[in-house]
One Martini backbone bead per residue (centre of mass of N, CA, C, O) as a GRO file, in nm:
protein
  136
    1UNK     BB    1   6.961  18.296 -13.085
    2UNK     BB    2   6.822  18.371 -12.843
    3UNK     BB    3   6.702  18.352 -12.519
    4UNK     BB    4   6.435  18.333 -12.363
    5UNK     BB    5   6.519  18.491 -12.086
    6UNK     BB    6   6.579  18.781 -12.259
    7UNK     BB    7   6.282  18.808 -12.446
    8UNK     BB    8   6.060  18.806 -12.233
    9UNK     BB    9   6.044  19.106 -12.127
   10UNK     BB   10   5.974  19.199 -12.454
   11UNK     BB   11   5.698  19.016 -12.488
   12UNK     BB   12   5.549  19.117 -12.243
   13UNK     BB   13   5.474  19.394 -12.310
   14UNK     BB   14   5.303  19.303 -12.537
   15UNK     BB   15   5.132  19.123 -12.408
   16UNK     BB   16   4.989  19.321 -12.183
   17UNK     BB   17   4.850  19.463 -12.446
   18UNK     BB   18   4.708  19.229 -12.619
   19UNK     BB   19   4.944  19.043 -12.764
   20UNK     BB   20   4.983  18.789 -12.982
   21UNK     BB   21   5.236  18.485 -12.962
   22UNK     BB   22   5.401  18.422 -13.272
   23UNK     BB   23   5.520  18.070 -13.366
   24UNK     BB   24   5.379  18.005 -13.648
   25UNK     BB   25   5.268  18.021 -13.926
   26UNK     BB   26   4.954  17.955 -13.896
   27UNK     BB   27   4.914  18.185 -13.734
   28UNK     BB   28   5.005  18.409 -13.949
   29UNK     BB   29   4.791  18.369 -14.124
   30UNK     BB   30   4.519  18.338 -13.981
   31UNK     BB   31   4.568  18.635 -13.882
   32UNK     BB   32   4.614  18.821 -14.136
   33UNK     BB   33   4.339  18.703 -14.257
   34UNK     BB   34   4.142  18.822 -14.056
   35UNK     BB   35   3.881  18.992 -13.991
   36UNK     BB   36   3.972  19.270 -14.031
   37UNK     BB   37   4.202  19.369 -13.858
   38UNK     BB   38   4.568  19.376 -13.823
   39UNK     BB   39   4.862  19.394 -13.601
   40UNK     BB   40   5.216  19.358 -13.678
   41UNK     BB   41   5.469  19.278 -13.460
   42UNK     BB   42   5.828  19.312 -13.516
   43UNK     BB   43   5.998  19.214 -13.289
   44UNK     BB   44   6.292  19.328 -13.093
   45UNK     BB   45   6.657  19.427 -12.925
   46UNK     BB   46   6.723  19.655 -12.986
   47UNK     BB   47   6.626  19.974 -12.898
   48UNK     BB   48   6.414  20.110 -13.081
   49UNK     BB   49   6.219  19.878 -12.973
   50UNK     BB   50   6.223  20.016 -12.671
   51UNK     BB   51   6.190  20.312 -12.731
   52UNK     BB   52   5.980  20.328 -12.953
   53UNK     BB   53   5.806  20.069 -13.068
   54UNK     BB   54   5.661  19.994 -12.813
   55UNK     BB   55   5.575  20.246 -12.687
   56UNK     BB   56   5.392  20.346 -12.946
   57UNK     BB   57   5.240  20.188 -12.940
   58UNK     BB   58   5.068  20.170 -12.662
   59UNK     BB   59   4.971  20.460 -12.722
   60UNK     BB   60   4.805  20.362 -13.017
   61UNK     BB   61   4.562  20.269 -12.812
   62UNK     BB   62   4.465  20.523 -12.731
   63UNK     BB   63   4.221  20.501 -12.929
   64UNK     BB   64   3.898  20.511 -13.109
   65UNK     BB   65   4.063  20.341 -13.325
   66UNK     BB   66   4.143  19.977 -13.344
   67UNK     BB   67   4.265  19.703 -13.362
   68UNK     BB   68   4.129  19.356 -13.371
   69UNK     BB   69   4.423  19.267 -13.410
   70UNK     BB   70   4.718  19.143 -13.188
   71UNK     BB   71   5.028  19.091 -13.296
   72UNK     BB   72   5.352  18.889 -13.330
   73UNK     BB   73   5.727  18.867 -13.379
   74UNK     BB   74   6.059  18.723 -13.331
   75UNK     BB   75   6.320  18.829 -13.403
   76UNK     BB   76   6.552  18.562 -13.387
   77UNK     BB   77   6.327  18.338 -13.263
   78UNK     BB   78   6.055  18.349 -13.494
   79UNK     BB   79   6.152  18.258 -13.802
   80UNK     BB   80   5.892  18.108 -13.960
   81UNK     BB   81   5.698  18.323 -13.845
   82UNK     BB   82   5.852  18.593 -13.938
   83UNK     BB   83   5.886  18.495 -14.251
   84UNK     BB   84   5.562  18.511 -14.301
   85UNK     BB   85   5.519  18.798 -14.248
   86UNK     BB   86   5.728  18.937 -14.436
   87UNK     BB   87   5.576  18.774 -14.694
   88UNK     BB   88   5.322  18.966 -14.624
   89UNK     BB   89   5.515  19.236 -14.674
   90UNK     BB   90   5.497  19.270 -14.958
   91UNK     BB   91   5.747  19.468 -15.078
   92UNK     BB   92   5.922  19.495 -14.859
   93UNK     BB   93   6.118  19.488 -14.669
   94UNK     BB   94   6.288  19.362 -14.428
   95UNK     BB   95   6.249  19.422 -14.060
   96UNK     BB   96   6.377  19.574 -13.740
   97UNK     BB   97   6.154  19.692 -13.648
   98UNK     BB   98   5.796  19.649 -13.729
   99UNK     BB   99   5.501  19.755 -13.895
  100UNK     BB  100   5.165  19.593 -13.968
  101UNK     BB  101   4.843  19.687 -14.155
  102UNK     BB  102   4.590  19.471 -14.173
  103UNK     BB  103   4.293  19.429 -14.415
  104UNK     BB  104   4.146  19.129 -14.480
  105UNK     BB  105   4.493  19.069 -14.573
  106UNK     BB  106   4.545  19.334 -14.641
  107UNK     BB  107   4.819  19.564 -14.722
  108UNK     BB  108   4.763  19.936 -14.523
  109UNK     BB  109   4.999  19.955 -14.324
  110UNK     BB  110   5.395  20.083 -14.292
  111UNK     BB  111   5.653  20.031 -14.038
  112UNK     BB  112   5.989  20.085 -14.054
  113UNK     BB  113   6.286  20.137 -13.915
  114UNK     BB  114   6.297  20.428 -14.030
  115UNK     BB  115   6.065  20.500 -13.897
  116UNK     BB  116   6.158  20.455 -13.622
  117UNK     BB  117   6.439  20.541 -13.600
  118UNK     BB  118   6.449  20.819 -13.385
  119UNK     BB  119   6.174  20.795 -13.325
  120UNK     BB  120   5.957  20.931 -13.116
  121UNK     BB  121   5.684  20.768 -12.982
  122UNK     BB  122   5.468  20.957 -13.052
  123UNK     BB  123   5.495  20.945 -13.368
  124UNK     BB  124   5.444  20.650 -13.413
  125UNK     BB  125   5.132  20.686 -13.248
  126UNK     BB  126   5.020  20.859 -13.488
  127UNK     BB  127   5.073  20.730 -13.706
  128UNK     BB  128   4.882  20.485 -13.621
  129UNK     BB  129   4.619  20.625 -13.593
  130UNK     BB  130   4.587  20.712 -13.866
  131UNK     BB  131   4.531  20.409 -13.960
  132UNK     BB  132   4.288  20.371 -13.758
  133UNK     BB  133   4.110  20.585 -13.896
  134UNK     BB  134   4.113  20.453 -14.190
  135UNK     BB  135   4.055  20.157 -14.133
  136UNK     BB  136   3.903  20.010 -13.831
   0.00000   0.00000   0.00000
């Protein structure tokens, strides 16, 4: 849907700080089932995930306990492989930005577009820090 020049330098943001940029199914799958910690970035072109949910993650690293794995998936561009982190994020409905901690497979904090949507990346790095302080 988007074009790949277009999306490059929002995927390149979380790519900097150490996020893996996931394009298949198997790797969605890989990945949030893998031992530890995983969080899933449902990256957009929004404003909000420009605006607040990039910057709120990248903030959000900064603290003494952090996921194993940091992957994403991008809405709108990465569909069968957004489409199974979506299916994993199940009871929730789908949303883009949204961000998802999972321990051992199982999800266990989840930051959808409603919280992310206005609410200053400050707030939203907190958000996540307390999830990585109580699962990590």
């Amino acid at each position: 849907m988007y074009p790949a020049e277009f999306v490059q330098p929002m995927r390149d943001e979380l790519s900097a700080i150490g996020f893996k940029q996931l394009n298949e199914v198997e790797q969605v799958e890989e990945a949030i089932n893998a031992e530890g910690t995983t969080l899933v970035v449902v990256n957009s072109v929004c404003g909000c995930a420009a605006a607040n949910a990039r910057p709120g993650v990248r903030i959000s690293l900064a603290n003494e306990k952090s996921p194993s794995n940091l992957v994403t998936v991008f809405a709108g561009v990465d569909f069968e492989a957004t489409d199974r982190a979506r299916a994993m994020m199940v009871p929730f409905p789908p949303s883009s930005p949204s961000m998802a901690l999972f321990k051992n497979g199982e999800l266990v904090h989840m930051l959808e577009r409603h919280h992310i949507e206005g609410r200053p990346a400050e707030m939203i790095a907190e958000n996540l820090k307390q999830a990585y302080n109580e699962f990590c």
